[in-house]
Wavefront OBJ file of the C-alpha trace (Angstrom):
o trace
v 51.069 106.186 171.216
v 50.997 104.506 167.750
v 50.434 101.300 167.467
v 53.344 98.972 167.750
v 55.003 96.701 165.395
v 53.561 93.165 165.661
v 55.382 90.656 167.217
v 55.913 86.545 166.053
v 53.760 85.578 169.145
v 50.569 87.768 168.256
v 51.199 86.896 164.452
v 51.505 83.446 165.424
v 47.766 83.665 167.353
v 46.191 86.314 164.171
v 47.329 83.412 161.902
v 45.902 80.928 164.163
v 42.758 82.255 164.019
v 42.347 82.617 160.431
v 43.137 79.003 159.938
v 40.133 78.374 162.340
v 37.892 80.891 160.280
v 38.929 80.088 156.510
v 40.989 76.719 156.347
v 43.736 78.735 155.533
v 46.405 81.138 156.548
v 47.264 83.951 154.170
v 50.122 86.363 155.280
v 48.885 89.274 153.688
v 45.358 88.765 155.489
v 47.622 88.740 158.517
v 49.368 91.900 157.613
v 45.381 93.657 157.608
v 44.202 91.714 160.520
v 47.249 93.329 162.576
v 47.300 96.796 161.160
v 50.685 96.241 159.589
v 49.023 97.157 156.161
v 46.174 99.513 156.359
v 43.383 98.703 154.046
v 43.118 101.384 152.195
v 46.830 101.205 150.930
v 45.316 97.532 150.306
v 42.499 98.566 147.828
v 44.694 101.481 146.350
v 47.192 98.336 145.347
v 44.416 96.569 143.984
v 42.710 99.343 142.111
v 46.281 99.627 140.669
v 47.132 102.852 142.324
v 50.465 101.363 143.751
v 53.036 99.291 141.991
v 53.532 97.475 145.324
v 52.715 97.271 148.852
v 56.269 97.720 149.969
v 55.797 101.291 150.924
v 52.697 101.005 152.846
v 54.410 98.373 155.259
v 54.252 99.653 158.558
v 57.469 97.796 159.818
v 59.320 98.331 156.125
v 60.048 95.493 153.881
v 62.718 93.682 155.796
v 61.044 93.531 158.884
v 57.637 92.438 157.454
v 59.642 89.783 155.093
v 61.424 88.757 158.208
v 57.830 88.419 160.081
v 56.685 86.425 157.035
v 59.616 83.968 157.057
v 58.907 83.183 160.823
v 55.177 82.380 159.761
v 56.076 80.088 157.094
v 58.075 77.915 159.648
v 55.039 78.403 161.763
v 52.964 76.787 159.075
v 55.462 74.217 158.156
v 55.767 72.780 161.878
v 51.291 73.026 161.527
v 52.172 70.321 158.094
v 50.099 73.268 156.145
v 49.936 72.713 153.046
v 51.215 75.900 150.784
v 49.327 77.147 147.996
v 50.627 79.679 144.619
v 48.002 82.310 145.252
v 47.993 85.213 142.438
v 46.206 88.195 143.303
v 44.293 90.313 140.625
v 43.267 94.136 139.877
v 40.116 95.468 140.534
v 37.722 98.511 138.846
v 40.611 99.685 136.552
v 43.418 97.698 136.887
v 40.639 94.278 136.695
v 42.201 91.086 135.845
v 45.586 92.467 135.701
v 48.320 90.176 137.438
v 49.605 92.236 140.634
v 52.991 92.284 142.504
v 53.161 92.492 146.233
v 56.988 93.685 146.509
v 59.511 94.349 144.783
v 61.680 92.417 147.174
v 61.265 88.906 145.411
v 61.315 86.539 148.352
v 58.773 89.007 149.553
v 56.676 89.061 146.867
v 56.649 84.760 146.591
v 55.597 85.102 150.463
v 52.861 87.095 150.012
v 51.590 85.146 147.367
v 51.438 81.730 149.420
v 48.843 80.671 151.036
v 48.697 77.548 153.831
v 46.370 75.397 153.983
v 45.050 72.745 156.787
v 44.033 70.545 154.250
v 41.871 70.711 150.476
v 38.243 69.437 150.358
v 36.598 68.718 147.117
v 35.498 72.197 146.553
v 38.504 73.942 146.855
v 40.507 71.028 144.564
v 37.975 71.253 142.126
v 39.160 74.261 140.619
v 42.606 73.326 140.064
v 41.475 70.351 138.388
v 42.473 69.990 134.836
v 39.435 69.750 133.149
v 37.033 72.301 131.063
v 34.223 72.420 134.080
v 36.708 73.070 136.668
v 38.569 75.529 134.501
v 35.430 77.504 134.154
v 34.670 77.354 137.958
v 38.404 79.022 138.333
v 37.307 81.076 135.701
v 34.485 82.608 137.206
v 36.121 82.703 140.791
v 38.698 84.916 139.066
v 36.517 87.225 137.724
v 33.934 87.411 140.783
v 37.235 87.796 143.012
v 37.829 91.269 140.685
v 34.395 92.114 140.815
v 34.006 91.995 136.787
v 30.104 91.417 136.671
v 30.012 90.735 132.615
v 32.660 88.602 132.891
v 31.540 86.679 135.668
v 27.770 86.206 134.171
v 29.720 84.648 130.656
v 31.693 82.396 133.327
v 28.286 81.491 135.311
v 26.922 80.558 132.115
v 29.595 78.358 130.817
v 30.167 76.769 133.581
v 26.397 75.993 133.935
v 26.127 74.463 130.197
v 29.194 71.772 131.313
v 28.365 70.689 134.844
v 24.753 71.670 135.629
v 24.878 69.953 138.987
v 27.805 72.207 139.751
v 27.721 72.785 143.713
v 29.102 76.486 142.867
v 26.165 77.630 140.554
v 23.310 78.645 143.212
v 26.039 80.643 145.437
v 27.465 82.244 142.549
v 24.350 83.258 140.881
v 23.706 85.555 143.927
v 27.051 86.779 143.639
v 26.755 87.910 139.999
v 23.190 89.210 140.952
v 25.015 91.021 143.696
v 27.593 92.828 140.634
v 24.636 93.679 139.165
v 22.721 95.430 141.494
v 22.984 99.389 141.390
v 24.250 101.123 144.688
v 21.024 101.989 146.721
v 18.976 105.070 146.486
v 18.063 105.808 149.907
v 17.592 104.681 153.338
v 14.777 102.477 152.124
v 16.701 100.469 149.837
v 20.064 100.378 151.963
v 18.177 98.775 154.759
v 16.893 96.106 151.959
v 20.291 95.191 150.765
v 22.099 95.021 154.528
v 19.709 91.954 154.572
v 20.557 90.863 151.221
v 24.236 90.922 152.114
v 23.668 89.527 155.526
v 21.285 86.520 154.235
v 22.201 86.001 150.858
v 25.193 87.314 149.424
v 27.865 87.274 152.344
v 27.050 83.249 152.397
v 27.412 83.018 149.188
v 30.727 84.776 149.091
v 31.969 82.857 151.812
v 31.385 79.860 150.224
v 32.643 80.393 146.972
v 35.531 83.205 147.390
v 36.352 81.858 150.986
v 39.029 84.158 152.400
v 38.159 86.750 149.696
v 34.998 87.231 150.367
v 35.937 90.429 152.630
v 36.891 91.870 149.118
v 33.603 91.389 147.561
v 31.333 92.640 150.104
v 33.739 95.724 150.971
v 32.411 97.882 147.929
v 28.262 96.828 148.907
v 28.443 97.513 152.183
v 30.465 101.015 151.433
v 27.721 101.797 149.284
v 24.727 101.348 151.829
v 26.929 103.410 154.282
v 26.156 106.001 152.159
v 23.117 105.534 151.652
v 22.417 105.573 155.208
v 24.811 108.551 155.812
v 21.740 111.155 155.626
v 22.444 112.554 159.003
v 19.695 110.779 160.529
v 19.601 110.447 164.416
v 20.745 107.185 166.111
v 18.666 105.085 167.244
v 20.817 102.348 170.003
v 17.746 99.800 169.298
v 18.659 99.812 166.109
v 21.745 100.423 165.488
v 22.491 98.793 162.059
v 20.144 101.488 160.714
v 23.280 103.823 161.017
v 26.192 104.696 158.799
v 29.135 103.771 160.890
v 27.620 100.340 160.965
v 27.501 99.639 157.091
v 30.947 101.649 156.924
v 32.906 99.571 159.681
v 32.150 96.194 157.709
v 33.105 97.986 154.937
v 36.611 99.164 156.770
v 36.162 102.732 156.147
v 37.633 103.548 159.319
v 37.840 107.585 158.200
v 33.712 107.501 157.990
v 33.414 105.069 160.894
v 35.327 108.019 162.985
v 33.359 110.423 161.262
v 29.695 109.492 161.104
v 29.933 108.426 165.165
v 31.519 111.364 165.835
v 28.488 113.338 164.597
v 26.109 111.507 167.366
v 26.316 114.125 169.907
v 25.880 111.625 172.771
v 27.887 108.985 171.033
v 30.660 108.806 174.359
v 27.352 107.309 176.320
v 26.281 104.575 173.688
v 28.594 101.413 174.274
v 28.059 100.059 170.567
v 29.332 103.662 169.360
v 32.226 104.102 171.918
v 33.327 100.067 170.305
v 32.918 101.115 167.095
v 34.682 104.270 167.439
v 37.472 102.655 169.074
v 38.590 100.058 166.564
v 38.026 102.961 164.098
v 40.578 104.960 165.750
v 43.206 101.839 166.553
v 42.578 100.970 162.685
v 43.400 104.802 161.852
v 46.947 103.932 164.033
v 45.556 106.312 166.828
v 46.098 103.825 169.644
v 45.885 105.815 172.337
v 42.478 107.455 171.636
v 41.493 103.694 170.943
v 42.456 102.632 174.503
v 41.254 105.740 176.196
v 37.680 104.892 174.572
v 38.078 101.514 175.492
v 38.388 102.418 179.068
v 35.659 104.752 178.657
v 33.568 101.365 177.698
v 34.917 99.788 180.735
v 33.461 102.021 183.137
v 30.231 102.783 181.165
v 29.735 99.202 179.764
v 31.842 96.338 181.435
v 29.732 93.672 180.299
v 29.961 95.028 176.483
v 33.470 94.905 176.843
v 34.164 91.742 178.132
v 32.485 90.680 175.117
v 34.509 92.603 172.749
v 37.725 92.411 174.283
v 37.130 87.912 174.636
v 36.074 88.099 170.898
v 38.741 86.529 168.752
v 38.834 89.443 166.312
v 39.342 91.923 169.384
v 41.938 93.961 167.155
v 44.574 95.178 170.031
v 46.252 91.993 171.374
v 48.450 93.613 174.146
v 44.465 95.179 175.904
v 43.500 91.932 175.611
v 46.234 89.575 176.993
v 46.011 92.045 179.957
v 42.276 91.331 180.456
v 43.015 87.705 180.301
v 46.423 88.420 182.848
v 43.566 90.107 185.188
v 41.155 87.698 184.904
v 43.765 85.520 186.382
v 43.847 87.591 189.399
v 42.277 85.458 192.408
v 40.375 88.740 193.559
v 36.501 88.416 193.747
v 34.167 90.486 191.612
v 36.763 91.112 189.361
v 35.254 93.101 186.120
v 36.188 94.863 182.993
v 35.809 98.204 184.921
v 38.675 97.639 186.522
v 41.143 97.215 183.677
v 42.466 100.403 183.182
v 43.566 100.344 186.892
v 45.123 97.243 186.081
v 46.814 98.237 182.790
v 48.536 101.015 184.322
v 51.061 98.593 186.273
v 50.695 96.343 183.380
v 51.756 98.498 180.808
v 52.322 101.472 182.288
v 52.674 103.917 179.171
v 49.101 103.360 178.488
v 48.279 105.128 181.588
v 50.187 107.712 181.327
v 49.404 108.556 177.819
v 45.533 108.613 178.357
v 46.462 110.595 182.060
v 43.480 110.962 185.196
v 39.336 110.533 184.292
v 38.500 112.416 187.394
v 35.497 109.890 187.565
v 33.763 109.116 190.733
v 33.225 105.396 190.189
v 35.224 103.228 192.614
v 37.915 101.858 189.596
v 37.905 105.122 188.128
v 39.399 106.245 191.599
v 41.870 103.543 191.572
v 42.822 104.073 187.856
v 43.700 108.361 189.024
v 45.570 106.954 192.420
v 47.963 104.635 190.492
v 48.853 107.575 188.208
v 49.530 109.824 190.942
v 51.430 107.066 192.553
v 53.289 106.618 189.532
v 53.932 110.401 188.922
v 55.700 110.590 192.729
v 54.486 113.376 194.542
v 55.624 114.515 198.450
v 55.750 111.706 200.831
v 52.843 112.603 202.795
v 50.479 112.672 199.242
v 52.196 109.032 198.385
v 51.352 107.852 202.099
v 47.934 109.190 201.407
v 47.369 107.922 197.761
v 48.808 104.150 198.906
v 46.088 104.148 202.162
v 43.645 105.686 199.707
v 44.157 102.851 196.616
v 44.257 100.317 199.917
v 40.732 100.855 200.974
v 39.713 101.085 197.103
v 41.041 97.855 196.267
v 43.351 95.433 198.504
v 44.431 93.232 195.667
v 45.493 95.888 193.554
v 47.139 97.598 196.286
v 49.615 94.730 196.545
v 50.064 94.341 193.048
v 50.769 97.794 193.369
v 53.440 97.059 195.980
v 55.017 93.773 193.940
v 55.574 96.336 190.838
v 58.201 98.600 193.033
v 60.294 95.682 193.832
v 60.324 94.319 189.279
l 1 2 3 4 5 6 7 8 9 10 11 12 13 14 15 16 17 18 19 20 21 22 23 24 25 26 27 28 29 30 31 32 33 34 35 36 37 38 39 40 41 42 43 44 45 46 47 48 49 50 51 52 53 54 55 56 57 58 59 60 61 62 63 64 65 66 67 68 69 70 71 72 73 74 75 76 77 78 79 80 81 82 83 84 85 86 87 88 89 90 91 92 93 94 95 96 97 98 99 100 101 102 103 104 105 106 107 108 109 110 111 112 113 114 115 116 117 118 119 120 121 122 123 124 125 126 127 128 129 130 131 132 133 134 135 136 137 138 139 140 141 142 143 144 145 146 147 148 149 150 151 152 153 154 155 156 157 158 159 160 161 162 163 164 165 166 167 168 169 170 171 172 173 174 175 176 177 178 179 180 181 182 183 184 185 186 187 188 189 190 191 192 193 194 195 196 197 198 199 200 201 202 203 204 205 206 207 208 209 210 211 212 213 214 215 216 217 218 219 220 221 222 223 224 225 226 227 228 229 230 231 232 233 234 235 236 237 238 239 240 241 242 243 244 245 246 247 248 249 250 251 252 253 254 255 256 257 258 259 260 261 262 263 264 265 266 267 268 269 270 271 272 273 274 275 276 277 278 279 280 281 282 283 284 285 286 287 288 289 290 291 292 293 294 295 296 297 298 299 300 301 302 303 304 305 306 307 308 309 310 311 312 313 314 315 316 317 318 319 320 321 322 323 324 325 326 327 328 329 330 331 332 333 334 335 336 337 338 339 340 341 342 343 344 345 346 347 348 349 350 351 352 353 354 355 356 357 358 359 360 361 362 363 364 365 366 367 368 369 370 371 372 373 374 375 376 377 378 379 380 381 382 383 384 385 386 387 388 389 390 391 392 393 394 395 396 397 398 399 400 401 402 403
């Protein structure tokens, strides 16, 4: 079950939600945020490993540049206000112009950016004038991680406009570039609350949408650090590698590093971790199974997961919100799975019977086998069965034979 092809509608909310996040929508951040470009085809075109991005497009070129057309009227009907955004090597290919796609129109799409509207900051650095061109200056070069080149742009920019608002944040930033990868557990733990306190702020202010890029490398770097095969501990569960690695998208070592926790299927903050991994990986079907696995375990983690706005897998989550509409009392995330098998049935049958004891467990293995078919005396038994189990799904049951 790979994951699908986005649609316009759940571009339409992806892109709404980075407007709310960064004042701006950017359509290649929507092609990462929705898995139509995996990330690490992203940093391979940025380390100058690709030419392009068109042939890590999971939908191909004319279906993404169709996509990216329907945005663009999306932002236009918003009044957003679109941006010339060049994007820039990094580690070898630093500073060097980059092309998104060889399809033109394509490549000018990717390289707007919509905005809700400018504030001084961000105007600032398109301003014609020697201390805002070395404030664009240094963004560039932070933005391609180029410490000495940043520190000569932190310093110029400091002799012409001393009150600069951009100087504190971006000192951090440069002291950031310049800080060696950490040498043990010790240290890592140090710099996760550097980068939580310090640096990620500072990024955010100054690189807004781009800060993802900067932090990426640090946090890669205390993952491992803190990949030393030490045990898990669930009170403190930053202290482990798939932590540092999942904010830095390493979705292989995320997989990897949880995998190696032999209870990890019993810790909810693993089983969530691991199951992004895997839907980032374009495994979606081990990503829903352990999602239902965190349903039954953990329903209370996953409602908050699932209601975050970043939840990755729109379809699992517009069927929570479909079953939250359900006027059935004590209705809880245990009971999705059940649910998702009428509502999108392949799921079901992909993942295929828990043979758990819990009550929507039971009803989640009775609406397969009433699915499957089976001899009319085991279908008169499974429907009596699910009826006692669960009255409300029963005749939701019933209403999906006569769709």
């Amino acid at each position: 079950m790979p994951n699908a092809v986005v649609g316009v509608t759940e571009a339409e909310a992806t892109a709404q939600r980075l407007l709310s996040e960064h004042g701006a929508y950017s359509p290649i951040e929507l092609l990462l945020a929705t898995n139509s470009l995996g990330y690490e085809d992203y940093r391979a075109w940025r380390a100058g490993v690709r030419r392009t991005l068109d042939d890590a497009l999971v939908a191909g070129v004319a279906q993404t540049r169709r996509l990216v057309e329907d945005l663009r009227a999306w932002a236009r009907s918003l009044h957003l206000h679109p941006d010339h955004v060049p994007f820039y090597g990094v580690e070898g290919s630093a500073g060097v112009e980059l092309t998104a796609s060889t399809d033109e129109i394509l490549d000018a799409l990717l390289h707007t950016e919509y905005r809700a509207q400018a504030d001084r900051r961000q105007t600032d650095l398109f301003l014609d004038t020697s201390g805002m061109t070395a404030a664009n200056e240094l963004v560039s070069a932070l933005s391609s991680r180029r410490a000495d080149a940043a520190k000569t742009c932190l310093e110029r920019l400091a002799r012409l406009d001393a009150e600069h608002w951009m100087l504190a944040d971006a000192t951090m930033l440069v002291d950031a570039l310049a800080t060696p990868p950490p040498a043990g557990r010790a240290e890592a733990l140090r710099l996760i609350a550097a980068l939580e306190r310090q640096w990620l702020p500072a990024a955010s202010a100054v690189l807004r949408g781009g800060s993802r890029d900067f932090v990426t490398p640090l946090w890669r770097d205390i993952g491992t650090a803190l990949d030393d095969g030490a045990p898990y501990d669930a009170a403190r569960p930053k202290e482990h590698a798939s932590f540092a690695y999942s904010h830095g998208l390493d979705w292989a070592n995320v997989r990897r590093t949880v995998g190696e926790v032999a209870h990890h299927r019993t810790e909810p903050a693993l089983l969530e971790l691991l199951a992004e991994a895997e839907w980032r990986l374009r495994n979606r079907r081990e990503a829903v199974a352990l999602w239902f696995a965190l349903c039954w375990q953990a329903p209370e983690s996953f409602a908050v997961a699932v209601d975050a706005p970043r939840f990755p897998d729109r379809a699992v989550q517009k069927s929570w919100e479909r079953l939250q509409d359900q006027d059935w009392p004590g209705v809880t995330a245990a009971w999705l799975p059940a649910w998702m098998v009428l509502d999108e049935p392949g799921v079901g049958r992909a993942i295929g019977a828990t043979g758990g004891a819990s009550t929507p467990e039971r009803a989640f293995d009775l609406l397969l086998r009433l699915r499957a078919g089976g001899s009319d005396r085991e279908d008169i038994d499974n429907r009596r069965a699910l009826q006692e189990l669960h009255p409300g799904l029963f005749d939701r049951y019933l209403a999906s034979l006569d769709a």
